[in-house]
C-alpha positions, 0 to 999 in steps of 0.5 A, a space after each residue: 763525469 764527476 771529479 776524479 782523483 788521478 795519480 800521473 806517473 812518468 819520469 818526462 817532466 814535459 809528459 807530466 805537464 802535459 796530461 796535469 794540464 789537461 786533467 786540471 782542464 777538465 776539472 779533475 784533481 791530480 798528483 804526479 810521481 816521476 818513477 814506480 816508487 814515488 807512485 807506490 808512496 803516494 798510493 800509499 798514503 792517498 786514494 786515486 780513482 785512476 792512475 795514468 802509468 808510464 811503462 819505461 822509467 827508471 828506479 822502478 818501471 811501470 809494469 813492475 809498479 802495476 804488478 807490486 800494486 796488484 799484488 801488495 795492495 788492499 782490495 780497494 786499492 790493489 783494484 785501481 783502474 792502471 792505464 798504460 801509457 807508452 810511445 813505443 809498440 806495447 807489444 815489445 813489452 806484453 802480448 796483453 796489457 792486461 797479462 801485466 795488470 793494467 786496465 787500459 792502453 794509452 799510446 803517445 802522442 796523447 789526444 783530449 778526446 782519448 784521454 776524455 774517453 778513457 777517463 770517462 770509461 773509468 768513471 762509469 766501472 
């Protein structure tokens, strides 16, 4: 798999820890934000090849980020693979995961092997 750009957005700072350690392990760059707005500013000014979004946080939640990236962003960037990432029932929050814009579903507690798997499944789209 070749080295990805990977945007970490979370709010928990040992969350965030936990995924850039496991990133970094496998040899891929990272950038961490800890609310919607902080990923919207890095999006911004930087390119990812895929973001690891939480759903619940403050200032600006995940699916309201995953949405304003969809719809406010250039093609390149609007088109980002957004992987979900939640400890609770996805379903309390959407019927569909990808009615709200994100790409994947990752529920914690987060494994290497699934977190393996879905970086390489977004490496290959």
């Amino acid at each position: 798999m070749d080295k990805l750009r990977i945007l970490i957005v979370d709010d928990i700072f040992t969350n965030r820890l936990l995924l850039s350690e496991i990133i970094a392990d496998m040899g891929h760059e990272y950038l961490e934000a800890q609310n919607g707005k902080e990923a919207i500013d890095l999006l911004k000014e930087n390119d990812f090849d895929v973001v690891l979004m939480d759903i619940e946080m403050p200032v600006m939640n995940g699916i309201e980020t995953t949405q304003y990236i969809r719809a406010n962003f250039d093609a390149n960037k609007c088109n980002v693979p957004i992987i979900a990432l939640t400890a609770h029932n996805p379903n309390l929050f959407f019927d569909d995961y990808k009615d709200v814009g994100f790409s994947q579903l990752l529920t914690k507690p987060y494994s290497i092997e699934r977190i393996t798997r879905l970086l390489g499944t977004v490496a290959v789209d």
